[in-house]
Structure formats: structure tokens, C-alpha cells
C-alpha positions in Angstrom: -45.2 10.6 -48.5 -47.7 9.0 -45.8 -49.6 5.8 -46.2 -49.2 6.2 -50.6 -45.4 4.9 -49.6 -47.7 1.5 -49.2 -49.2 1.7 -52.7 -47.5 0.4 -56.0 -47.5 4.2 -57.9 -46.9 4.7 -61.4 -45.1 7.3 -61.1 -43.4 7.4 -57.1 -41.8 4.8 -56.6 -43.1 3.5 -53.1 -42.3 0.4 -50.9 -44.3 -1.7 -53.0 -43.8 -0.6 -56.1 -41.3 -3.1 -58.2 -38.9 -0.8 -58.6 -38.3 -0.1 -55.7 -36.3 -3.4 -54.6 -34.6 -5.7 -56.9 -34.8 -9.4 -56.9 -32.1 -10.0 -54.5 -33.6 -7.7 -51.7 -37.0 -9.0 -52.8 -35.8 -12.8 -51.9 -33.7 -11.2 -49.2 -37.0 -9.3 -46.9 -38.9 -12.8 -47.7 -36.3 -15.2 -45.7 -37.4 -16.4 -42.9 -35.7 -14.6 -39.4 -32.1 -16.1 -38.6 -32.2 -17.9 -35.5 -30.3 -15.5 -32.5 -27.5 -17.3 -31.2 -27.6 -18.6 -27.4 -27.4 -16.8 -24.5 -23.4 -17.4 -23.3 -23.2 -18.9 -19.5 -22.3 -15.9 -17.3 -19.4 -16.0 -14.8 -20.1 -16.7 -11.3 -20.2 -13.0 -9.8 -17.9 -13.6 -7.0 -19.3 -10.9 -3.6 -16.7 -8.8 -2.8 -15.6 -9.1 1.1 -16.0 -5.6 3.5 -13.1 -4.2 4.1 -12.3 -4.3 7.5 -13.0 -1.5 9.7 -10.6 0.5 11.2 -9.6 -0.2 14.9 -10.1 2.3 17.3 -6.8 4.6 17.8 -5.2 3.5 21.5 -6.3 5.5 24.0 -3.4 7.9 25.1 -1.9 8.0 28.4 -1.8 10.5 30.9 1.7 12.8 30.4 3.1 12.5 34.1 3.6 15.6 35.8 7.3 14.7 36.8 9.8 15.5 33.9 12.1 12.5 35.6 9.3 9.9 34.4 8.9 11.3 30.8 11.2 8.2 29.8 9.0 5.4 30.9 6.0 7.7 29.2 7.8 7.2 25.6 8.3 3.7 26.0 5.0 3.2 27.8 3.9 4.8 24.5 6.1 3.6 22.1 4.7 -0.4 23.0 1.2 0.9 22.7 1.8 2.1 19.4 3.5 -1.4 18.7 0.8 -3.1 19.8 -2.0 -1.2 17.8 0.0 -2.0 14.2 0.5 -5.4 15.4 -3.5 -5.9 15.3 -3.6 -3.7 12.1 -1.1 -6.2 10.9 -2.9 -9.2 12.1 -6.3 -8.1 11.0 -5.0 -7.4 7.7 -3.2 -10.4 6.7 -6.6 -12.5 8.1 -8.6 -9.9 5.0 -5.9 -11.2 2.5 -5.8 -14.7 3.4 -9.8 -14.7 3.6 -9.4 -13.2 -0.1 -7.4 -15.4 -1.6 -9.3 -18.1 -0.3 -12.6 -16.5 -2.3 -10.6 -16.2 -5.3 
């Protein structure tokens, strides 16, 4: 086709020939552009908060070298690990409270 698609042929019907559109189209490519609608207000992006970071594990303590004092080990060990879900605990209600908060 090439640029005779822009000439009114007698016998190809191009882009400007009148046969090529009807009235209706015709009237229809002449309209003026509709206006675009408006941009809608976006939703404030809320940051999400870090996560917190893990604690370090509790250092363990020495097994004692008398068998007779393995008791006082496990419950020397038993508090520690008591201890370290306690700040787990604590440091992750203080996340979900600081979350709820940002929400």
C-alpha cells in the first residue's frame, strides 16, 4: 500500500477515499478528543516497620563436672531459657502494639 493509502483512488479504496468511512465514522474521527478523567487521590502509602531482630541466644553455662550438681545446672538453665522468651515476648508484643498504633 505505502503513502497511495493517503490518496483518494478510483479504484483502491484508501484512507481518504469516500468509501472508505461512512458518515458516522466521518463525524466520529472529526470530534474533538474527550477530556481524560482526573487523576484519583492515591492512598497514603503507610512504611512498613523492621521487624525486629533476633536476640542473641543465652550464652550456655558451663556443665559442672560433679554429677551431684547437675540439678542446679537444669534449673540454672531452665530460668535462662525463661528469661530469653520473656524478652522475645516482651519485644514482640512492643512490635505489635507499635503496629497497631501505625495502622
Amino acid at each position: 500500500m505505502g503513502e497511495s493509502i493517503f490518496t483518494a483512488c478510483a479504484n483502491f479504496p484508501g484512507i481518504l477515499s469516500p468509501d472508505f468511512f461512512d458518515d458516522a465514522a466521518a463525524f466520529a474521527l472529526a470530534a474533538p478528543k474527550p477530556e481524560e478523567p482526573p487523576m484519583p487521590t492515591p492512598f497514603p502509602y503507610l512504611t512498613p516497620l523492621p521487624t525486629p531482630t533476633q536476640l542473641p541466644s543465652p550464652t550456655p553455662n558451663p556443665t559442672p563436672e560433679n554429677p551431684l550438681d547437675m540439678a542446679d545446672y537444669m534449673d540454672i538453665q531452665q530460668e535462662q531459657g525463661a528469661e530469653y522468651q520473656d524478652q522475645i515476648m516482651a519485644q514482640m508484643e512492643t512490635y505489635r502494639k507499635d503496629r497497631e498504633a501505625q495502622g
